[in-house]
N, C-alpha and C positions, 0 to 999 in steps of 0.2 A: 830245384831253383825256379823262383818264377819273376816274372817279371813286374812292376808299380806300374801304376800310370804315369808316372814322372820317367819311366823307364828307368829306374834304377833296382839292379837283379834282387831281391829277397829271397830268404828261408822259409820255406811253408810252414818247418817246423816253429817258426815265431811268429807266427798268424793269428794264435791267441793270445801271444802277450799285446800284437799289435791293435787288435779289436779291443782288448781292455782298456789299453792306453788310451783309444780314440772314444772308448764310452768314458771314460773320465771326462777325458776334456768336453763332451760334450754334456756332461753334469757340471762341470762344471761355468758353462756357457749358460746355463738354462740355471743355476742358482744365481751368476752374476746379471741376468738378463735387468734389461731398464727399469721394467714395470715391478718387478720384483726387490733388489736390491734401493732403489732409490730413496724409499722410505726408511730403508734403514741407516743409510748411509747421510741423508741429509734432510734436515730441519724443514719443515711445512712451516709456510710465511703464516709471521703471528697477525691473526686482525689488529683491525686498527682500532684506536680506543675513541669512544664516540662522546666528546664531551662539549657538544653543541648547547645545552642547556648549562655550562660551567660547574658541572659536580662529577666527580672521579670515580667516588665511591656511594655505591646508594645500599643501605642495610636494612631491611623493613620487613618489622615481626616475627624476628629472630626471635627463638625460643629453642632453649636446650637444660634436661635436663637431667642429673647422674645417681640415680638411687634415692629420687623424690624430690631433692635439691636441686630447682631451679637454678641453674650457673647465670643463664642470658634467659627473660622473659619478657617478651612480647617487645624487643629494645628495635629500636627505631634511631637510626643515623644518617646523614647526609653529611660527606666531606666534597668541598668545593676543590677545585683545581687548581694546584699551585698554592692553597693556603697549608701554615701552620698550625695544625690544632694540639693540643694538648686535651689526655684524657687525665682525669683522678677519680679517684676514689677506692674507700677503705679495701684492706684486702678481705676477697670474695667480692667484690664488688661487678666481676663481669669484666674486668677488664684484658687480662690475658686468655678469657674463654675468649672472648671477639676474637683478638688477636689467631688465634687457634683457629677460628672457624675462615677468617679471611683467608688464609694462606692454606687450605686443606689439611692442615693438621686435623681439624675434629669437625666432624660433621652435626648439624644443627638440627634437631625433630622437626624444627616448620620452621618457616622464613624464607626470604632469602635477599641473595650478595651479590649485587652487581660492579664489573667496574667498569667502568663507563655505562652508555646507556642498554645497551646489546651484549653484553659478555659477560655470562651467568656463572660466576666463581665455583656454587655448590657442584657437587661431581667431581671439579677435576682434578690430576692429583697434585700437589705440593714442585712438583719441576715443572709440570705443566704452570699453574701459577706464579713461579720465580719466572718462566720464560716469558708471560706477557708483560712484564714490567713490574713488579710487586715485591719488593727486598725487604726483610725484616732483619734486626738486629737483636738477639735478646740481650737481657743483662750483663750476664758474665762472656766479656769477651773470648771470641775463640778463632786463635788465629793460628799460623805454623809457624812455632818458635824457633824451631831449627832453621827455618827459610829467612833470607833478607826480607827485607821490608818492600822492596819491589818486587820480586819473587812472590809474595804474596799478593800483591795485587795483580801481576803477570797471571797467577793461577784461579784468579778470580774472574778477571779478564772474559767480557761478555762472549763467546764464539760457540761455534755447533761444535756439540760435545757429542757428535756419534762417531760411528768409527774409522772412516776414511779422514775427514777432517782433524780429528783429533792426532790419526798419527801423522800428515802431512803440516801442521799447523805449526807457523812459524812467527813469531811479532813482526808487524809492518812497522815501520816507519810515523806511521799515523795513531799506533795503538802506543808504541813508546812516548810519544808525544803526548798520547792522551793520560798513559800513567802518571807522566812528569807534572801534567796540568793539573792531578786528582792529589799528587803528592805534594803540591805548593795550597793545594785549598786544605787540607787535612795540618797543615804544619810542619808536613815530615819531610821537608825536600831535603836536608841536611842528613835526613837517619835515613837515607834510602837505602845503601849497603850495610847497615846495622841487621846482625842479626835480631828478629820482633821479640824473639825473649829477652833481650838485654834492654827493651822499651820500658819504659814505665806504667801504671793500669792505664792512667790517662790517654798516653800515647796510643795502646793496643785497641782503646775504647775507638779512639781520630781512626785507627791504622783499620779498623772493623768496617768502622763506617765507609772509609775508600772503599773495602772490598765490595759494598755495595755500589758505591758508584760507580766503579770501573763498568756495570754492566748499564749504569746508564736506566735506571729503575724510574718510573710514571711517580709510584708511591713507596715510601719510605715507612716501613713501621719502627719505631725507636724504643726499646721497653729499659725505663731506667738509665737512662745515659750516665749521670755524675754520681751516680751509685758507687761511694769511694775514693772520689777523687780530692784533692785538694783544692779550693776556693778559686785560685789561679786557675788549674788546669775545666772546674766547670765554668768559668767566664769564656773561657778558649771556643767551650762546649756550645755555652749558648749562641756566641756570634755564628761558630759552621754551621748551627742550623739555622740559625736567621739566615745566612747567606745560599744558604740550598733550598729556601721555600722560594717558590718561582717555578723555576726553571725543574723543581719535584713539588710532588705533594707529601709534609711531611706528618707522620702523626707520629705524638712523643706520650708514653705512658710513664707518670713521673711521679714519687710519694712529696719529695723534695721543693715548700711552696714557692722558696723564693726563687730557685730555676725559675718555675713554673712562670710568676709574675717579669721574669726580665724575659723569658719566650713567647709569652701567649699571645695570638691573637684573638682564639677562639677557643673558650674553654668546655667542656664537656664533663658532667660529673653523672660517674656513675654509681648506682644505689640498687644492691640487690638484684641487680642484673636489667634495670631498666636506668633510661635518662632520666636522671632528676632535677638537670635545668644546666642550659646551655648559655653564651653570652660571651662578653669581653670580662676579662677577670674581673672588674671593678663591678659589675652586675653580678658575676658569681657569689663574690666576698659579701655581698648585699645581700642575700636569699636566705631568705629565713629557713627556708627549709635545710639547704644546703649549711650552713652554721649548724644547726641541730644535731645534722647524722655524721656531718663528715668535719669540718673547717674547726667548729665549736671554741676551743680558748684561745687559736690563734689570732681570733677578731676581738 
C-alpha cells in the first residue's frame, strides 16, 4: 500500500492501470489542445467581397475543353452587383459549363473566376465556394420530401457545419425569424408545416430557392426556374426574382423567351462557348447575329 500525493492510500498493484489512465488523458489533452482542434472544430472568417468598382463577378478568357470540343472559349463575363442578368442560348451553348466552372464543379484549362475583386474561385473546392456566398439552384428541384417545409429550410440554415457546433446547434430566436421572413418572400408561409412532397413543382422550385436564401448568398445562380410550371405559378417565379435582385446578385439560365423578356435586365447570349452580344432584351431581339444562331422565327 502506498500512499498519492492527495494522501489518499493506493495499490501498487494498480499503478499501471493508473499510468495508462493518466497517458490517456493526457492524449487526450494534447489531441483537444487550441492550436490543434480549433480548426477543426470552427469555421475561418470568410473574406470580405470586394466590390468597390460594382461588379461581383469578373470571368475573363475562360476556356475549357472535353475531347476537342470547346464547352467555354476564350468567354469573357462581367456581372454587376445586385443586378439581374439572364443567360440564353442554344443547348451546348456554354452555359451550364460556366455555371460548373463558377461553383468548382469543373475546372477550366485557362481563364479565370473572380468574385469580387480579390477572390479567385479557380482551386477551391465546391463547400469552399457555397461558404463565401455563391448558392446555385439547378433545374430539377431537390429538396427533403419527407421533412416539413420549415424543417427544410431549418436544414439549410446558414451555420458552421463542423463538429462541435453542429452537435450543439440549436435555432435562435433570430434565425426562426429569419425562416418565417424567407417563407413569406417564397409564398410558403401557409405550407410551413406541409410535408415538401405534398408541394406542388412550382412550390418545391419557391421552397429551393428559400433553401438558398436562408444562407443569405452574394450571388444566386438559377438554371431553368419555370421549367414545368404552370403560367400562374412562373408569373409567381418572375416577381421573387425581381424582388431578390438588390439585396443578391441574381443570374437566371432560362430556354423560356417570354420568362426571359418579363425578368431581364441584362441579357447575355451565349454561342459556342463565347458571348455573342450582350444588352437589354430589346438590343438583344435586334442583333442580327443573335436572330441567326439562336432567337431566329421568334422575331
Amino acid at each position: 500500500m502506498t500512499m498519492s500525493k492527495r494522501g489518499v492510500a493506493t495499490d501498487s498493484q494498480n499503478a499501471p492501470e493508473a499510468n495508462k489512465a493518466a497517458g490517456m488523458k493526457h492524449n487526450l489533452r494534447e489531441a483537444f489542445r487550441r492550436d490543434r482542434v480549433w480548426p477543426w472544430l470552427i469555421d475561418e472568417p470568410q473574406p470580405e467581397i470586394n466590390v468597390a468598382h460594382q461588379y461581383i463577378l469578373y470571368v475573363e478568357s475562360l476556356t475549357l475543353s472535353f475531347d476537342g470540343f470547346k464547352a467555354l472559349n476564350d468567354l469573357n463575363l462581367y456581372i454587376r452587383d445586385g443586378e439581374l442578368r439572364c443567360l440564353i442560348g442554344a443547348n451546348g451553348a456554354g452555359k451550364t459549363t460556366l455555371m460548373d466552372v463558377i461553383t468548382g464543379k469543373t475546372r477550366p484549362d485557362v481563364g479565370t473566376v473572380y468574385f469580387g475583386q480579390t477572390i479567385d474561385l479557380l482551386g477551391r473546392s465546391e463547400a469552399d465556394i457555397a461558404q463565401l456566398g455563391i448558392g446555385r439552384k439547378f433545374q430539377k428541384p431537390s429538396v427533403f420530401e419527407a421533412q416539413s417545409v420549415f424543417a427544410n429550410l431549418e436544414l439549410a440554415m446558414q451555420a458552421n457545419k463542423r463538429l462541435l457546433p453542429t452537435l450543439l446547434a440549436r435555432l435562435s430566436g433570430e434565425q426562426i425569424d429569419r425562416i418565417d421572413e424567407i417563407l413569406g418572400i417564397i409564398g410558403l408561409r401557409e405550407q410551413g408545416r406541409m410535408l415538401a412532397g405534398a408541394l406542388s413543382h412550382g412550390q418545391k422550385q419557391w421552397l429551393e430557392i428559400g433553401m438558398l436564401l436562408v444562407a443569405n448568398p452574394r450571388l444566386l445562380l438559377i438554371d431553368e426556374p419555370v421549367a414545368g410550371m404552370t403560367a400562374q405559378e412562373a408569373e409567381h417565379t418572375a416577381e421573387l426574382l425581381k424582388t431578390l435582385a438588390g439585396d443578391h446578385t441574381v443570374v437566371v439560365v432560362e430556354h423560356d423567351m417570354e420568362f426571359v423578356r418579363s425578368i431581364a435586365q441584362t441579357v447575355t447570349v451565349l454561342h459556342q462557348g463565347s458571348v455573342l452580344a450582350e444588352g437589354s432584351m430589346a438590343e438583344v431581339q435586334n442583333n442580327q447575329d443573335v436572330i441567326e444562331v439562336y432567337l431566329g422565327e421568334e422575331q
